[in-house]
N, CA, C and O atoms as a DFTB+ gen file, in Angstrom:
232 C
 N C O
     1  1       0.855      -1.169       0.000
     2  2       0.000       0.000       0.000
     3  2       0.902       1.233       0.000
     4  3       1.873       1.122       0.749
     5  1       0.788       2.539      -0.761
     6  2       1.351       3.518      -1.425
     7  2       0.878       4.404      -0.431
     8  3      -0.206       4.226       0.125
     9  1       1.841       5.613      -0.106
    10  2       1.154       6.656       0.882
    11  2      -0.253       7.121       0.591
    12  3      -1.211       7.250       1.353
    13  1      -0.125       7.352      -0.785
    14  2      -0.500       7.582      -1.853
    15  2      -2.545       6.941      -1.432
    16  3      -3.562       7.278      -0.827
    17  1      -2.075       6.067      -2.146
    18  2      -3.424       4.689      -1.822
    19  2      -4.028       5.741      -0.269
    20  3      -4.862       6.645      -0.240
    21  1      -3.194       5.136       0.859
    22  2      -3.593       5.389       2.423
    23  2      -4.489       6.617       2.478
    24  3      -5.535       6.704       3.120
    25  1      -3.968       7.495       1.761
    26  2      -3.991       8.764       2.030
    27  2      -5.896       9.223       1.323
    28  3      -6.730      10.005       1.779
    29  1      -5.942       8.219      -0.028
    30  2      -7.508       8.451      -0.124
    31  2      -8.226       7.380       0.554
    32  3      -9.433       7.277       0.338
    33  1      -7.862       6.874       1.047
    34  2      -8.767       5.922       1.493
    35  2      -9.005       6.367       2.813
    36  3      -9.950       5.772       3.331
    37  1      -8.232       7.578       3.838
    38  2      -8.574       7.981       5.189
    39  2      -9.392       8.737       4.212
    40  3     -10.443       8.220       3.833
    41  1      -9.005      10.013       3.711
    42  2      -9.987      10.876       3.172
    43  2     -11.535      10.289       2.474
    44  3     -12.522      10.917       2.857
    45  1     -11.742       9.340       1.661
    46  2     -12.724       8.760       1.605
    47  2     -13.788       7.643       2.931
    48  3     -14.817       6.996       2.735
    49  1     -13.072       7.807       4.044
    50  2     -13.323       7.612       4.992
    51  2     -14.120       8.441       6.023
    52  3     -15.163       8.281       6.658
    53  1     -13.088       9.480       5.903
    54  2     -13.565      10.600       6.169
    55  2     -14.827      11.365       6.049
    56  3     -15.484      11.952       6.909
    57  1     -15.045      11.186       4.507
    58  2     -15.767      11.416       3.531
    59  2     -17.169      11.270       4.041
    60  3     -18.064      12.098       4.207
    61  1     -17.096       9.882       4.257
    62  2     -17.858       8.440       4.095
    63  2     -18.634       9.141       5.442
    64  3     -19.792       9.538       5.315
    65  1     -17.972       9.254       6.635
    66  2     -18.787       8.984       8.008
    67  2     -19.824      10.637       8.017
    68  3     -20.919      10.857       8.534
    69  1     -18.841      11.613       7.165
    70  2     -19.521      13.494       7.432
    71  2     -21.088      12.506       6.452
    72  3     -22.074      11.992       6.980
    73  1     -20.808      12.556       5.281
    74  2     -22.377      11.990       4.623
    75  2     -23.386      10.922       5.550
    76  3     -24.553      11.263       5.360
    77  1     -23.334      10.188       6.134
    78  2     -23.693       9.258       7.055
    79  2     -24.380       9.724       7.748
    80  3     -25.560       9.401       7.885
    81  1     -23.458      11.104       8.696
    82  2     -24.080      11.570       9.865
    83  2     -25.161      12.998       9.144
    84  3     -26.233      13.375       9.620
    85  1     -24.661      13.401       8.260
    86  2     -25.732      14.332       7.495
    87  2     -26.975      13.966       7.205
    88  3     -27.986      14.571       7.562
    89  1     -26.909      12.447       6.210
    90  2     -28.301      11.463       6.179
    91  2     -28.954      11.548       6.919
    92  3     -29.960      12.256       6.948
    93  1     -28.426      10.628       7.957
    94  2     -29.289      10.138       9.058
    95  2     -29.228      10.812      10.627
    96  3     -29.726      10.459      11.696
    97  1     -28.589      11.661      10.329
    98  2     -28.842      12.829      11.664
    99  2     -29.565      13.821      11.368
   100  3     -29.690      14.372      10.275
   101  1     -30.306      14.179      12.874
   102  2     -31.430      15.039      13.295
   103  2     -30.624      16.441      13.311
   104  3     -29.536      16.274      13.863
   105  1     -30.811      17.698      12.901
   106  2     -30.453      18.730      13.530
   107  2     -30.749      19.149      14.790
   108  3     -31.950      19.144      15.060
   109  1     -29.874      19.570      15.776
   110  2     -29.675      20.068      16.689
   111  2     -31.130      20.487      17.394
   112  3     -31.799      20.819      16.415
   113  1     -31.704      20.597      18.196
   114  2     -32.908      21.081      18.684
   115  2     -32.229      22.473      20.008
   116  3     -31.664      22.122      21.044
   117  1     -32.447      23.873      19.665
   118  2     -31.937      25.030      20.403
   119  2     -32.587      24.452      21.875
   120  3     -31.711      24.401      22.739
   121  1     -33.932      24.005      22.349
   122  2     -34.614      24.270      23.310
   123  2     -33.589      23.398      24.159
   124  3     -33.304      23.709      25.316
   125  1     -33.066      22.316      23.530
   126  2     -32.763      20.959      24.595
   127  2     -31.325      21.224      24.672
   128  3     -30.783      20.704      25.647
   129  1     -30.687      21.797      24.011
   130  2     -29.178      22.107      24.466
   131  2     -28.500      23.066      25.546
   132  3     -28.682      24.242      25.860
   133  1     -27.747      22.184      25.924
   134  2     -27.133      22.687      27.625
   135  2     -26.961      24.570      26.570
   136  3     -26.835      24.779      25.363
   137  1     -27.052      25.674      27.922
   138  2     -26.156      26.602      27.904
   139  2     -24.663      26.460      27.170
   140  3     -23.839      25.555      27.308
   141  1     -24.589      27.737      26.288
   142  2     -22.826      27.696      25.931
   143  2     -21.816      27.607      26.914
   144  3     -20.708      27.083      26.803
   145  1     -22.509      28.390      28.257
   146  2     -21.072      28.874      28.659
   147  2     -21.456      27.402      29.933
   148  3     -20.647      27.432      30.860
   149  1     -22.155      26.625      30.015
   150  2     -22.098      25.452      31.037
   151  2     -21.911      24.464      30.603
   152  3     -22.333      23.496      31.236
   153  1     -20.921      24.153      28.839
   154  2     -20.233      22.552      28.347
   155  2     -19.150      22.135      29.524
   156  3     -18.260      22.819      30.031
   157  1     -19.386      21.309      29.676
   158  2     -17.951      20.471      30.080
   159  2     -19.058      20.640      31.884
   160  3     -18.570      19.850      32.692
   161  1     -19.972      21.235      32.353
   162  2     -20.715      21.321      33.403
   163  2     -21.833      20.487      34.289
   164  3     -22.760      21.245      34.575
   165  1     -22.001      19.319      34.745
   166  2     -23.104      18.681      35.039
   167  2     -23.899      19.571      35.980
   168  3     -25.055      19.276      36.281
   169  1     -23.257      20.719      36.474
   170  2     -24.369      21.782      37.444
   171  2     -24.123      23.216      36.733
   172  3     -23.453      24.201      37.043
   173  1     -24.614      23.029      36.095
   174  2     -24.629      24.195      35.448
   175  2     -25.841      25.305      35.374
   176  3     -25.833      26.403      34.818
   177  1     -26.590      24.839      35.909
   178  2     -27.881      25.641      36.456
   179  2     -27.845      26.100      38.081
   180  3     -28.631      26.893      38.598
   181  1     -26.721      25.392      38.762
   182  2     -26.118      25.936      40.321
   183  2     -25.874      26.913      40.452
   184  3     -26.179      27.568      41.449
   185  1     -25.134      27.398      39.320
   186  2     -23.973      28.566      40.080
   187  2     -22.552      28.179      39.429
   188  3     -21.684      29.050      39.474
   189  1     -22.295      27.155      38.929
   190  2     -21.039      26.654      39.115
   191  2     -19.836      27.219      38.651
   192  3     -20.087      28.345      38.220
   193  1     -18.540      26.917      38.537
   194  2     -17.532      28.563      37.850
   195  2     -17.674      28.040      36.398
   196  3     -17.042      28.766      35.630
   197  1     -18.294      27.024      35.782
   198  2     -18.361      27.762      34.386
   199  2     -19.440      28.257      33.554
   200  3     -19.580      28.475      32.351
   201  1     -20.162      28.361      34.599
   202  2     -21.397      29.751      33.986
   203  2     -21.275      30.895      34.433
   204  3     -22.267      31.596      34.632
   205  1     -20.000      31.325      34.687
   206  2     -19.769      32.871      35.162
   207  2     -19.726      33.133      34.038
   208  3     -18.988      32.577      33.225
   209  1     -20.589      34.116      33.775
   210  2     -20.496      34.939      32.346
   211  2     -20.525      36.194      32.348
   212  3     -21.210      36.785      33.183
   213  1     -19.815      36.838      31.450
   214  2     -19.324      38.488      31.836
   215  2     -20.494      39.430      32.212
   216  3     -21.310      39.586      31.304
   217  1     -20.716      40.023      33.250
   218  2     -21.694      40.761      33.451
   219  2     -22.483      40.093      34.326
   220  3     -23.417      40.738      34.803
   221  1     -22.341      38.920      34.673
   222  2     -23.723      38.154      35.792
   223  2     -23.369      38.621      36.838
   224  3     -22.266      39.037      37.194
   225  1     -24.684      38.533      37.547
   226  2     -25.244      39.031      38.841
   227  2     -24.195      37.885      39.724
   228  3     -24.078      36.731      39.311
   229  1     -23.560      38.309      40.813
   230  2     -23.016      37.371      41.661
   231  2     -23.378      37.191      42.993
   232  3     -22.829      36.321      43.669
């Protein structure tokens, strides 16, 4: 196998899984997604330090 070869076959791989998930995936629903600034947060409706957001009430 040629770098060459490797090299389309990740990219057609690649390819392969973005079309897949385009098909058969749902777009995003705004209502049900966590806050921006509370990813990486399981309390994020607490208080917790990563929903300090510039300007909040403390």
């Amino acid at each position: 196998m040629t770098r060459r070869f490797g090299i389309i076959v990740a990219l057609l791989g690649v390819l392969g899984v973005v079309v897949i998930d385009w098909t058969l995936g749902v777009p995003p629903d705004p209502f049900r997604a966590p806050d921006p600034m509370a990813f990486g947060s399981t309390s994020g409706a607490s208080g917790a330090i990563c929903t300090f957001a510039p300007g909040a009430q403390q």
